[in-house]
C-alpha positions in Angstrom: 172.4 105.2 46.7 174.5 103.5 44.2 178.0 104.9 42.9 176.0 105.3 39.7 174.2 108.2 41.4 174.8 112.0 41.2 176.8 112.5 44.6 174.7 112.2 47.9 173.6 115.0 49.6 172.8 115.4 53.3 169.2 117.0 53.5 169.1 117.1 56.9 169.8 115.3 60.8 166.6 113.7 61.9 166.1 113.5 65.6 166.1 109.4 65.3 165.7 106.6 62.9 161.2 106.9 62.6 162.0 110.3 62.0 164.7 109.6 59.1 162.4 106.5 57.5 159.6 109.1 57.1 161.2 111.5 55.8 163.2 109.1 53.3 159.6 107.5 52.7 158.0 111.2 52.2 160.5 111.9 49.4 160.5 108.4 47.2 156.8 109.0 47.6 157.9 112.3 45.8 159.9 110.7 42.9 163.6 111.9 44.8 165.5 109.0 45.2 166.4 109.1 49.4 168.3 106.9 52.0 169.4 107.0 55.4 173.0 107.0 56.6 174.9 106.5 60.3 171.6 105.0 61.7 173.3 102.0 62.8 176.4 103.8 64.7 176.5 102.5 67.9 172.9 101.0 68.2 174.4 98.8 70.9 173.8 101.7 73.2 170.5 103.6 73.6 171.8 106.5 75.5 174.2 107.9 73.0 172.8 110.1 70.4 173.2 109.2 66.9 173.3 111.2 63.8 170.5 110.3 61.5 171.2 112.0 58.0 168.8 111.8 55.2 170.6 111.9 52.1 169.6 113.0 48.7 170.9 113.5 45.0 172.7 116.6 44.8 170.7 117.0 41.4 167.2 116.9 43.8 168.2 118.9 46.6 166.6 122.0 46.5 163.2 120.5 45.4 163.8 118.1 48.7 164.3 121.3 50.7 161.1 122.5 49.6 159.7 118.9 50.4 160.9 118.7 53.9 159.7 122.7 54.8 156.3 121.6 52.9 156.3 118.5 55.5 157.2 121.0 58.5 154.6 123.2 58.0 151.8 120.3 57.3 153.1 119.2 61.2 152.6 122.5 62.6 148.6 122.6 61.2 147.8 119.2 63.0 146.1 119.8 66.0 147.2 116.3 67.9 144.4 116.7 70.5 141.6 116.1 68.1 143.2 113.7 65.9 141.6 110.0 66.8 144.5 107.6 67.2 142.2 104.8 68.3 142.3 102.6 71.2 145.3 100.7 72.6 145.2 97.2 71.7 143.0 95.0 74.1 141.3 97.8 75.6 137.3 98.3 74.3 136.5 100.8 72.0 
């Protein structure tokens, strides 16, 4: 976010960095402008946790909370066992 935006907003603390981008994606897909903060604190080492916030405008952030329950309930429906992911690359189909 620029300084010329309404003040940033933390939406929410994704479990990791995927996580973060598609939310972020989820929401510019939405027309709320989104980034990603603290993803790069100590990404020299793997085994400490890191705090991935998703940040919105203050002015968008109850329409993002209603974004990001939206997405959590469209996760729960999925039934992952019947969902065809395809085959791993270089094995036949």
């Amino acid at each position: 976010m620029t300084s010329d935006d309404p003040i940033p907003e933390v939406l929410t603390i994704a479990a990791n960095e995927a996580e973060a981008a598609l939310i972020a994606n989820r929401l510019q897909d939405e027309g709320i402008l989104s980034t990603i903060g603290g993803e790069f604190a100590f990404a020299f080492r793997a085994d400490i946790p890191r705090k991935i916030k998703v940040l919105v405008p203050r002015s968008d952030l109850d329409r993002a909370k209603m974004l990001l329950e939206a997405m959590k309930t469209e996760q729960k429906d999925i039934d992952w066992s019947k969902v065809d992911v395809g085959q791993p690359d270089g094995e036949p189909a």
